[in-house]
C-alpha positions as CSV (number, residue, x, y, z in Angstrom):
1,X,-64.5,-20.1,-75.9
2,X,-67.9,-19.5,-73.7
3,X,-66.2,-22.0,-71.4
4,X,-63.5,-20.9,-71.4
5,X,-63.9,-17.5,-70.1
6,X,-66.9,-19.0,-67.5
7,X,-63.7,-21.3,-66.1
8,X,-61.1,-18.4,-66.1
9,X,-63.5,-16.1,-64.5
10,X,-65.1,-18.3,-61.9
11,X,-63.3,-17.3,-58.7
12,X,-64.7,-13.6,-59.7
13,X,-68.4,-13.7,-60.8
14,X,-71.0,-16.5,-60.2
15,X,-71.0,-19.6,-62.7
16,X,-74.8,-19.7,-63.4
17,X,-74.6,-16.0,-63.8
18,X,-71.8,-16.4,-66.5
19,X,-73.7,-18.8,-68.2
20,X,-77.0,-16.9,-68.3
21,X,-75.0,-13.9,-69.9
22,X,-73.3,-16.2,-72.4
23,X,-76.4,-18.1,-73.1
24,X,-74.6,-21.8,-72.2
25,X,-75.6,-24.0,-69.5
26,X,-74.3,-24.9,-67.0
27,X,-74.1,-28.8,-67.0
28,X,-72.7,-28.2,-70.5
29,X,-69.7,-26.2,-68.8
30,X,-69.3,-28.6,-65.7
31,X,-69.0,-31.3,-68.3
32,X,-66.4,-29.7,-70.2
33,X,-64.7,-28.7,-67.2
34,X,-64.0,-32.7,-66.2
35,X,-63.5,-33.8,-69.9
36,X,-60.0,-35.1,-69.9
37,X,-57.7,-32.8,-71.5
38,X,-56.5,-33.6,-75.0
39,X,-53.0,-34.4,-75.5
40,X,-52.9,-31.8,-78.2
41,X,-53.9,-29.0,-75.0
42,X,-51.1,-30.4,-73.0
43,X,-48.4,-30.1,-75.7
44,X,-49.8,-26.3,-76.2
45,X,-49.1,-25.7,-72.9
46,X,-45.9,-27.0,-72.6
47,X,-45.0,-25.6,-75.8
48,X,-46.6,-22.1,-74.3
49,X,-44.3,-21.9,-71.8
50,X,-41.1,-22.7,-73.6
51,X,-42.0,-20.1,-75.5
52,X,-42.3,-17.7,-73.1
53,X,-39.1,-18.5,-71.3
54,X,-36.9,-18.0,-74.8
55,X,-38.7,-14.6,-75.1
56,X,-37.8,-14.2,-71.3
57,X,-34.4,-15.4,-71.8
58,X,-33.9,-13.3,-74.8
59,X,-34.9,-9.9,-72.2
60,X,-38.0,-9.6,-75.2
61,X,-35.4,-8.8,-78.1
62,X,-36.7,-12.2,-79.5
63,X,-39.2,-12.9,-83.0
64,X,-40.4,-15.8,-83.3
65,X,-37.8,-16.8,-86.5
66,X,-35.3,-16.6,-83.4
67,X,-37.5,-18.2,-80.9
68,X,-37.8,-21.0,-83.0
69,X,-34.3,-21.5,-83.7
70,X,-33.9,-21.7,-80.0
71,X,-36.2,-24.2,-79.5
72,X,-35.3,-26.6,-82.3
73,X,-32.1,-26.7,-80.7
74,X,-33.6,-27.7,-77.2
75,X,-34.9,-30.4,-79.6
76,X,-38.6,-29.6,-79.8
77,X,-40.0,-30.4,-83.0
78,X,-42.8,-27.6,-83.4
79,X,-43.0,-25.6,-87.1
80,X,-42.4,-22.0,-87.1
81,X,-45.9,-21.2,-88.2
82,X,-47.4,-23.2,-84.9
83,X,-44.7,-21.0,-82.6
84,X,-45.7,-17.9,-84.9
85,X,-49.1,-18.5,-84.6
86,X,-49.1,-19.3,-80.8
87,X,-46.9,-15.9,-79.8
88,X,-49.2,-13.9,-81.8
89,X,-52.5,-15.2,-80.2
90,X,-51.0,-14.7,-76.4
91,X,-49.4,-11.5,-77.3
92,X,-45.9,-12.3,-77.2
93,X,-43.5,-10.1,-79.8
94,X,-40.3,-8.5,-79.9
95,X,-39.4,-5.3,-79.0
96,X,-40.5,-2.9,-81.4
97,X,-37.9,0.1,-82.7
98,X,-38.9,3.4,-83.3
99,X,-37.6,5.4,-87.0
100,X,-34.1,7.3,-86.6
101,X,-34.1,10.7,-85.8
102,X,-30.2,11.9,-85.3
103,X,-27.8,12.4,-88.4
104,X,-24.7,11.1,-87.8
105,X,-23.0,11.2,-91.5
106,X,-21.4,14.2,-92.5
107,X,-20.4,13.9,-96.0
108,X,-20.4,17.5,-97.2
109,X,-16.4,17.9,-97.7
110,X,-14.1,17.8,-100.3
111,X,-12.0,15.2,-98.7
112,X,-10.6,12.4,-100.8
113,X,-13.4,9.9,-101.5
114,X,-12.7,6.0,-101.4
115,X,-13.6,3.5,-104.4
116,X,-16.2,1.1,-103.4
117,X,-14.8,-1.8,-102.8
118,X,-17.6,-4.7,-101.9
119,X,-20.3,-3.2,-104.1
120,X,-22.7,-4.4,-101.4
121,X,-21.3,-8.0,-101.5
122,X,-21.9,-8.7,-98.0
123,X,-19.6,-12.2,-98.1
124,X,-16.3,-12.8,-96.8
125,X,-14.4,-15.8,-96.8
126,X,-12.7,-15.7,-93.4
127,X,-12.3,-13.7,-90.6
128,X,-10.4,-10.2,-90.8
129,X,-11.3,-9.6,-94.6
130,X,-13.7,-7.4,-94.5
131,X,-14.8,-4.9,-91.9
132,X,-17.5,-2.5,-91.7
133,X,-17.6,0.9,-89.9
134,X,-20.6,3.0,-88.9
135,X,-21.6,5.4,-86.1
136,X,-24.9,5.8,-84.1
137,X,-26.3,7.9,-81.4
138,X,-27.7,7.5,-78.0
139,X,-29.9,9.0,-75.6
140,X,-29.3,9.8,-72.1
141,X,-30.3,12.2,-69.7
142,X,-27.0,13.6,-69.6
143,X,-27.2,14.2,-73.1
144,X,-26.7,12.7,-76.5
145,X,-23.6,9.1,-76.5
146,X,-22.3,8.6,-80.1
147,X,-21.1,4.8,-80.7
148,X,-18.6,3.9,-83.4
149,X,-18.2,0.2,-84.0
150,X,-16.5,-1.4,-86.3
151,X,-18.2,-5.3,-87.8
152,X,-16.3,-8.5,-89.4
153,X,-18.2,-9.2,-92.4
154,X,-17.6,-13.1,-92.0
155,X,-19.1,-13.9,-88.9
156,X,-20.6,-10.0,-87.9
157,X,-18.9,-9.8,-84.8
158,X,-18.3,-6.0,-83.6
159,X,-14.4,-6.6,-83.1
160,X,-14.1,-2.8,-82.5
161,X,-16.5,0.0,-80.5
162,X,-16.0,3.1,-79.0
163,X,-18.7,5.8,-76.9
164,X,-17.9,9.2,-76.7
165,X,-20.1,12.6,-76.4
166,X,-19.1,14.1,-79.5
167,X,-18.6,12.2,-83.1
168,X,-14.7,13.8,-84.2
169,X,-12.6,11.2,-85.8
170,X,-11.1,10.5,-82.7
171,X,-14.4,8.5,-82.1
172,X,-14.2,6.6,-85.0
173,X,-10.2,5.9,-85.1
174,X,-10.8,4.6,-80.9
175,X,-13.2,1.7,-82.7
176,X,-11.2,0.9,-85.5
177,X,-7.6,1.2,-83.1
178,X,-9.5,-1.7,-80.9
179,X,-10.6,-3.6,-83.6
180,X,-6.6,-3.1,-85.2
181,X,-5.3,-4.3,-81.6
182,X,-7.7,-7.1,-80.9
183,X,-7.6,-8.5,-84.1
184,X,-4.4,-8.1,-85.2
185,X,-5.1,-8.8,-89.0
186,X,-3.1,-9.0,-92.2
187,X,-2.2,-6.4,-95.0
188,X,-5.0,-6.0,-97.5
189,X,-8.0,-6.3,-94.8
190,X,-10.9,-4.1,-96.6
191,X,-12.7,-1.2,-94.1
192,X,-15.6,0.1,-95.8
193,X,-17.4,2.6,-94.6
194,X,-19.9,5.6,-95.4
195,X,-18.7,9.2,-96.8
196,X,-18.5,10.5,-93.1
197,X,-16.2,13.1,-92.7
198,X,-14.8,11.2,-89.7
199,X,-14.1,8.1,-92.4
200,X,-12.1,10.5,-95.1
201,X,-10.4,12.7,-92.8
202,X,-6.6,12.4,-93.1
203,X,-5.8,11.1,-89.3
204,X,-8.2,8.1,-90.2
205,X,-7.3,7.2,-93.7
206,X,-3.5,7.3,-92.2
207,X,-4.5,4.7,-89.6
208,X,-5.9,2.5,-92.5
209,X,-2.7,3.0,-94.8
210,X,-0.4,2.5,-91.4
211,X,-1.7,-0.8,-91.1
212,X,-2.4,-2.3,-94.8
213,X,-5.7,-1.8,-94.5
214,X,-8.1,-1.0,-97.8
215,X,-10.4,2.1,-97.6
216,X,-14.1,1.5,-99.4
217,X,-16.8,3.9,-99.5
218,X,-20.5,3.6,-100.3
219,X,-21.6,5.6,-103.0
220,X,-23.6,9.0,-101.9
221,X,-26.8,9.0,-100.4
222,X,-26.7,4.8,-100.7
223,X,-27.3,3.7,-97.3
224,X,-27.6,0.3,-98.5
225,X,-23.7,0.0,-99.5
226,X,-23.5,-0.3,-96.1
227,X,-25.9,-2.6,-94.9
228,X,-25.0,-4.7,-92.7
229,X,-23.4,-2.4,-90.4
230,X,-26.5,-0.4,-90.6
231,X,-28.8,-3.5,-89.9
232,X,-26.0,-4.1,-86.3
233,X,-27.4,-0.3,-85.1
234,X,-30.7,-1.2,-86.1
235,X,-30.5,-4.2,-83.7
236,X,-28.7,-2.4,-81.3
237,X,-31.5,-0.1,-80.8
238,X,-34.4,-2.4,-81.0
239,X,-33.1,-4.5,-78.5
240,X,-30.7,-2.3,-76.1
241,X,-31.2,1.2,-76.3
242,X,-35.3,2.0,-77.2
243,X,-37.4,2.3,-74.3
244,X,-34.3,2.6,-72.2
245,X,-33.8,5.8,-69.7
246,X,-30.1,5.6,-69.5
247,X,-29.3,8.0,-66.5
248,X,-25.6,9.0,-67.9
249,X,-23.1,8.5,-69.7
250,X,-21.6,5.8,-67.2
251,X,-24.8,3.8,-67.4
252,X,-25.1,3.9,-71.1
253,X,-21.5,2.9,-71.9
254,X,-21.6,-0.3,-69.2
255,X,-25.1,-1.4,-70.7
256,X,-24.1,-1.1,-74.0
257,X,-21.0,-2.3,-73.8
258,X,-22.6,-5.3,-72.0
259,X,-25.0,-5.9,-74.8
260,X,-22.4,-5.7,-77.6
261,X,-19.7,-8.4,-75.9
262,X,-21.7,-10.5,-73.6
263,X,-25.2,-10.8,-75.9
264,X,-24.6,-9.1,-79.7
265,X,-21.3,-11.2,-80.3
266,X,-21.6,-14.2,-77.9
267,X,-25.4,-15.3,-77.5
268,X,-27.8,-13.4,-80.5
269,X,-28.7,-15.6,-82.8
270,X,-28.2,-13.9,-86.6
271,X,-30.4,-15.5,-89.4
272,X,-27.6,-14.9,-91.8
273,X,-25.6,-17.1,-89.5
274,X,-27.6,-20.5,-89.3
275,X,-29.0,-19.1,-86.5
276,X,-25.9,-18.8,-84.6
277,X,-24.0,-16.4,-82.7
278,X,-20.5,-14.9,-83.8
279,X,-18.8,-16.2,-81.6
280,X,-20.3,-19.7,-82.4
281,X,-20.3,-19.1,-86.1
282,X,-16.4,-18.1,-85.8
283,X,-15.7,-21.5,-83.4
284,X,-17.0,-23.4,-86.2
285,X,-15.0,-22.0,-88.9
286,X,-11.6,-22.8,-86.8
287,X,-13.2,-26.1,-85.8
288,X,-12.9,-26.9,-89.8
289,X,-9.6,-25.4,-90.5
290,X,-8.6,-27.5,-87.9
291,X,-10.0,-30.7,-89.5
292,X,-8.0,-29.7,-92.3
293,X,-4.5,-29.1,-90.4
294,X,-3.4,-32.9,-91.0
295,X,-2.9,-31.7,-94.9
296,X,0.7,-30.8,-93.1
297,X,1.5,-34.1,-92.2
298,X,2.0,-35.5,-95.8
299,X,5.3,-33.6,-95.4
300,X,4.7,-32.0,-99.1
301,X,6.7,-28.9,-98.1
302,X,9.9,-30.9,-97.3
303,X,9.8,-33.3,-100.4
304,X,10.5,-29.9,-102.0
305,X,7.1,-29.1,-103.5
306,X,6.6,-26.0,-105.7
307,X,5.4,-22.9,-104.3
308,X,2.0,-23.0,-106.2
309,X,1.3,-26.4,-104.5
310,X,2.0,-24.7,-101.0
311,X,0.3,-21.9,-101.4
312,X,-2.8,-24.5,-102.8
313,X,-3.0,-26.2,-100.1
314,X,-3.2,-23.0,-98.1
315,X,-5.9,-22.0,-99.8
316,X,-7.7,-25.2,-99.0
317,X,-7.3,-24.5,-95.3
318,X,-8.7,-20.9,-95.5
């Protein structure tokens, strides 16, 4: 370590001064200095810098979990404890997030209250089975942005969002109309949500029964019947919005925007996900419908099969 410091320094102070202060020779640190380097140094280094061009790559939103999912799949072979150990010793950690300070849920009313529907099973079997709604706020210096996004349970994708300056229902039903449009999903869909006036009002709850769609409600004061929506804010602000100056409105709704189509849903990787994206995760499962599409060609449907058998094998393809 002695040498070390006397080598990094040594364009600054005096080498026989360093070593009098840290009580080393000198030949002793001219003979370290031309021992050959070990292979084991070289791979740190390399390794080093990999590491510190994910983290780069990743604009600092990146762990080490995700870091090392990035590099396995650039084929290097380190463990997670060597890239853990190695961020932590040169300083290198994610973005930290500060605790919430803005309500956003409003459930004092005596609106009609949904059943809950999931009972906090996060799974979904496809796409466009189950969505989750929340809403979040954001600073600027024009004043407070409220985000409503709506989340695909299956492959967490935000397939609807919507940024306005105030949080009526019209926020919330300008998220879930996008995701309704972009989507395009089939009667019996399930949109669970929390209590939020904006969630129970009638002009939303309309929308939902205009479209097939199944209303679900966490339980009161149970933040965790909603949790996965609340961990897409979470990551939202820990990556995008903390530390950020947003100058207005403009500028908040581009960025943000930005970070939920072009990083959130097409490039972050999500542990839940094998450490893929959305987008990737949602590739695959069409990828192995796909596989599954020849099923058709036996011609079972024309040799007059029963409906049970049909609707079997379309089960198998979901």
């Amino acid at each position: 370590m002695s040498f070390r410091f006397i080598e990094d320094h040594r364009n600054a102070y005096p080498v026989r001064l360093m070593c009098a202060v840290l009580e080393v020779s000198p030949a002793g640190y001219y003979a370290w200095r031309d021992r050959p380097v070990s292979e084991r140094t070289k791979s740190n280094a390399t390794l080093l810098a990999a590491i510190r061009q994910v983290h780069r790559d990743s604009s600092g939103r990146y762990g080490s979990p995700r870091v090392h999912a990035v590099l396995r799949r650039q084929g290097r072979g380190a463990s997670r404890g060597r890239i853990e150990r190695m961020m932590r010793r040169h300083g290198i950690r994610a973005i930290m997030a500060p605790p919430r300070r803005v309500r956003t849920t409003d459930s004092r009313h005596d609106l009609p209250i949904a059943p809950n529907l999931i009972a906090r099973d996060f799974t979904a079997p496809a796409p466009n089975r189950v969505w989750l709604a929340d809403i979040t706020y954001i600073p600027t210096a024009e004043g407070w942005l409220y985000l409503a996004a709506v989340m695909d349970l299956f492959s967490r994708k935000i397939v609807g969002w919507a940024m306005r300056d105030h949080m009526q229902v019209e926020l919330a039903s300008s998220a879930l109309t996008m995701a309704i449009q972009q989507q395009r999903p089939q009667a019996g869909l399930i949109h669970h949500s929390d209590r939020g006036v904006q969630y129970a009002c009638a002009h939303y709850t309309s929308l939902l029964e205009a479209h097939g769609i199944r209303a679900s409600m966490s339980r009161i004061g149970n933040p965790y019947d909603n949790a996965k929506a609340e961990s897409f804010m979470k990551t939202l602000k820990h990556e995008e919005v903390d530390g950020r100056a947003y100058r207005d409105v403009d500028q908040a709704r581009a960025e943000i925007g930005n970070f939920i189509d072009h990083v959130y849903n097409a490039r972050r990787l999500h542990s839940a996900l094998g450490y893929r994206s959305p987008a990737e995760y949602e590739a695959d499962h069409r990828a192995r419908r796909t596989d599954l599409a020849p099923v058709d060609a036996l011609g079972l449907q024309g040799m007059g099969k029963s409906t049970a058998m049909r609707q079997e094998l379309a089960n198998v393809r979901r």
